[in-house]
C-alpha positions as CSV (number, residue, x, y, z in Angstrom):
1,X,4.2,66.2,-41.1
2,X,2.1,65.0,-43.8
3,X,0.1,62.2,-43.3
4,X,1.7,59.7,-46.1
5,X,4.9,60.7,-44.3
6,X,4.0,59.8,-40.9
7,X,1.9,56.4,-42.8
8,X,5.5,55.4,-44.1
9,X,7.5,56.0,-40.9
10,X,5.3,53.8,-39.5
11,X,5.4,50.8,-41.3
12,X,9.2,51.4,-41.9
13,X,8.9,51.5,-37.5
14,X,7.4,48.3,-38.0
15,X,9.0,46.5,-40.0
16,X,12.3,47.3,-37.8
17,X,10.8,45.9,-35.2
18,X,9.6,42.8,-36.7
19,X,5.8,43.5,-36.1
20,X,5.1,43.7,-39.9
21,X,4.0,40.1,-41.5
22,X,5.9,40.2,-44.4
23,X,9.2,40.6,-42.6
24,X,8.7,38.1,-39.5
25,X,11.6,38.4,-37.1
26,X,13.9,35.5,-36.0
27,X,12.1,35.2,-32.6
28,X,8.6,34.0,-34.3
29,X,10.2,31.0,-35.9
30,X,10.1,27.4,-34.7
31,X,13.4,27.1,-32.8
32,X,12.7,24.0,-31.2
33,X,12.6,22.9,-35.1
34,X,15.2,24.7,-36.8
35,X,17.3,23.1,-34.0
36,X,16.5,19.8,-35.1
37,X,17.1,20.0,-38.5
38,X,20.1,21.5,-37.9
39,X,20.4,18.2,-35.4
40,X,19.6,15.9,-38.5
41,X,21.9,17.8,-40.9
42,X,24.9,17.3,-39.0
43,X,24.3,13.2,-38.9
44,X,23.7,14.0,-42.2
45,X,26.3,15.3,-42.7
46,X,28.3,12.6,-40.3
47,X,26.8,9.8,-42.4
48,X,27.7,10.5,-45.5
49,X,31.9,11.1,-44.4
50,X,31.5,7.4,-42.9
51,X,30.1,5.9,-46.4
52,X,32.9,7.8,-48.1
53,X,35.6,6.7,-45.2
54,X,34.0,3.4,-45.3
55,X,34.3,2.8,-49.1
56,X,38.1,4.2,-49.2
57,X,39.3,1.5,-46.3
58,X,37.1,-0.9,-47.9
59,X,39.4,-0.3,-51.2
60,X,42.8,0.0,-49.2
61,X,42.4,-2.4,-46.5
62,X,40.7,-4.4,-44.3
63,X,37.0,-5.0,-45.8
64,X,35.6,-5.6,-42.8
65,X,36.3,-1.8,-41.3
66,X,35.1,-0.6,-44.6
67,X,31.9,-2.4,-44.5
68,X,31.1,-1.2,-40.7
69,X,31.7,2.9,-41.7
70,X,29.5,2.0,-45.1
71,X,26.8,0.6,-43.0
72,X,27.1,3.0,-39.7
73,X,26.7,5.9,-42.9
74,X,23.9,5.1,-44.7
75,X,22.1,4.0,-41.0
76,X,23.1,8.1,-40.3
77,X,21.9,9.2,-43.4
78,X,18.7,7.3,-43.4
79,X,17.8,8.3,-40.1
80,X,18.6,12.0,-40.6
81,X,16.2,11.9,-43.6
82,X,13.8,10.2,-41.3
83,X,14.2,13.2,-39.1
84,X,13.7,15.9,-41.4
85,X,10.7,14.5,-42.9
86,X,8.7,14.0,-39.4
């Protein structure tokens, strides 16, 4: 086998097992991180359905209900953007 062959079998070897820099595999991440921002999206997430819940009861009902979910939401949001800053 030539030796440009057996060069490129190699680094195509490599790159299937993750061992080549430019293609790092899923193990070499920061899982303890991704895991938190995943964490912080979801409250995200959770935060801003509460503002929206909050401000539709706040227009159809009972203000008081309203203003708790609007507050509760924007306290989630805030301290999911906290969390994916730090």
């Amino acid at each position: 086998m030539p030796e440009d062959e057996q060069h490129q079998l190699d680094r195509i070897e490599r790159e299937l097992n993750g061992v080549d820099l430019r293609f790092p595999s899923t193990g070499t991440m920061n899982a303890p991180g991704r895991r938190s921002a995943f964490s912080a999206g979801a409250v995200w997430f959770v935060g801003i359905m509460l503002v929206v819940v909050g401000a539709v009861v706040t227009m159809q009902g009972p203000v008081i209900f309203g203003v708790v979910a609007v507050v509760a939401g924007l306290a989630a949001v805030a301290g999911a953007a906290v969390a994916l800053m730090s």
